[in-house]
C-alpha positions, 0 to 999 in steps of 0.5 A: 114254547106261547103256551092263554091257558092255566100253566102254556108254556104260547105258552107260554104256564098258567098254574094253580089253574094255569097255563093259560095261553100259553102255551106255552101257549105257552108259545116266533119270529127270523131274523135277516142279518147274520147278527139276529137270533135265527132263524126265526124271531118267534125262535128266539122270544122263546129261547133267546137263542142267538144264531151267527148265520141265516139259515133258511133251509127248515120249514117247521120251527117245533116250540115244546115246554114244561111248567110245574109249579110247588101250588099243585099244577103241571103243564106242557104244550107243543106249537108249530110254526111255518112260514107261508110264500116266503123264506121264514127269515124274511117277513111274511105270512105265518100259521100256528098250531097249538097244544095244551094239556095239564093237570092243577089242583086247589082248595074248593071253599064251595064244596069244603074239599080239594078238586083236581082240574085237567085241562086240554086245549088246541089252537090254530092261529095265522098271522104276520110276522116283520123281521127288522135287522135287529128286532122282529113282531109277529102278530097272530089271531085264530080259535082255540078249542078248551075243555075243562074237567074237575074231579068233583062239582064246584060251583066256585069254579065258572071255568068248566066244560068245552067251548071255543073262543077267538083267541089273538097272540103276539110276540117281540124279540130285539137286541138293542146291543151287541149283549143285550136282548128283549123279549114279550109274548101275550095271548088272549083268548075269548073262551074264560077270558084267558090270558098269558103274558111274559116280558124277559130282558137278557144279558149274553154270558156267553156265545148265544147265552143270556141271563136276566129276569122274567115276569109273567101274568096269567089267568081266567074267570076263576084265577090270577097269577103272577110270577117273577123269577129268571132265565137262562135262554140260548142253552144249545144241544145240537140242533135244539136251543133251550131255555130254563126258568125258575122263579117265585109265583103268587096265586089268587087262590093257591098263595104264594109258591114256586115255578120252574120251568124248560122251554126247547125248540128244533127246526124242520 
């Protein structure tokens, strides 16, 4: 999944408030060489999944997650990716829908009491995406539209109501070696200054496989949160590649906790 939102994923979550942007926003990209994770980049910053044939016969590529973390928050985020004029395992035009929704919560020192906050947020962006034997870049800009609700009034927390903001996105994925992967996603967003970051470096186990470590940074107006931890990437279930995360998370207001997560993706 590019979860910026408080989990999202684009999306990637952002969690304590989180999910962000992700979005999965939580949360692509092709390849054109038979050695390249296919059949999209954007498949495989998200997955990791390593492919030994083109194959440019889908249209969709559909990226869902799911992050929780031990701080009170729950989030998952759908995205669609298509290619515009051009096979997508060539570079070329891309658009992106997005969606976020979750549930957080956290102690409000304003109002002596702890609030629950829920969040929904959707996003359409268009972009471009270069496809290298080895690597490819996508980059994306668009709106998102974020409402925010919170139990009870706060007014500690500036990060309430619905707007919509102009909001930019961008993903990497190589394999320098035979073994080895590389993969960063990031998204920003004007609506609370929302922000969604990921960086995961790899090493292949087996057919497809890696395993490597992780480090994130999310937030707005109202939190920070990092987290580092590891992943599991290029787990395949028939025509779904997976990915599965977990890992320790330091929040602005929540302290420290835990994550985890499950990332899936499935071409149309």
């Amino acid at each position: 999944m590019a979860v910026v939102s408080r989990n999202h994923l684009q999306t990637p979550g952002k969690l304590c408030v989180v999910l962000l942007g992700a979005a999965a926003s939580l949360g692509a990209a092709s390849a054109e060489a038979a050695d390249l994770p296919a059949p999209s980049a954007g498949v495989d910053w998200y997955t990791g999944a390593q492919q030994q044939a083109v194959d440019d016969s889908w249209a969709v590529a559909v990226d869902g997650s799911t992050s929780i973390t031990s701080n009170s928050s729950a989030f998952g985020s759908v995205t669609a990716t298509t290619s515009l004029g051009s096979p997508p395992t060539v570079s070329g035009v891309r658009v992106r829908v997005e969606g976020v929704a979750g549930t957080y919560s956290y102690p409000g020192q304003a109002v002596g009491a702890r609030v629950s906050g829920y969040q929904q947020e959707g996003s359409a962006l268009a972009g471009y995406e270069w496809i290298w034997r080895d690597a490819a870049l996508a980059g994306y800009i668009g709106f998102n539209v974020r409402s925010n609700q919170l139990s009870i009034a706060d007014p500690g927390n500036p990060v309430v109501g619905t707007g919509v903001g102009l909001k930019v996105a961008g993903n990497f994925y190589a394999t320098p070696t035979d073994r080895t992967m590389v993969s960063a996603y990031g998204s920003y967003s004007t609506k609370f200054n929302a922000y969604y970051s990921r960086f995961r470096v790899g090493y292949m186990v087996a057919d497809g496989v890696y395993i490597g470590p992780e480090a994130l940074f999310l937030g707005d107006d109202f939190f920070r949160q990092y987290r580092v931890g590891a992943h599991l990437s290029g787990l395949t279930f028939g025509p779904v590649q997976m990915s599965l995360a977990a890992g320790y998370v330091r929040d602005r207001i929540q302290g420290t906790g835990y994550y985890s997560s499950i990332e899936a993706r499935a071409n149309f």
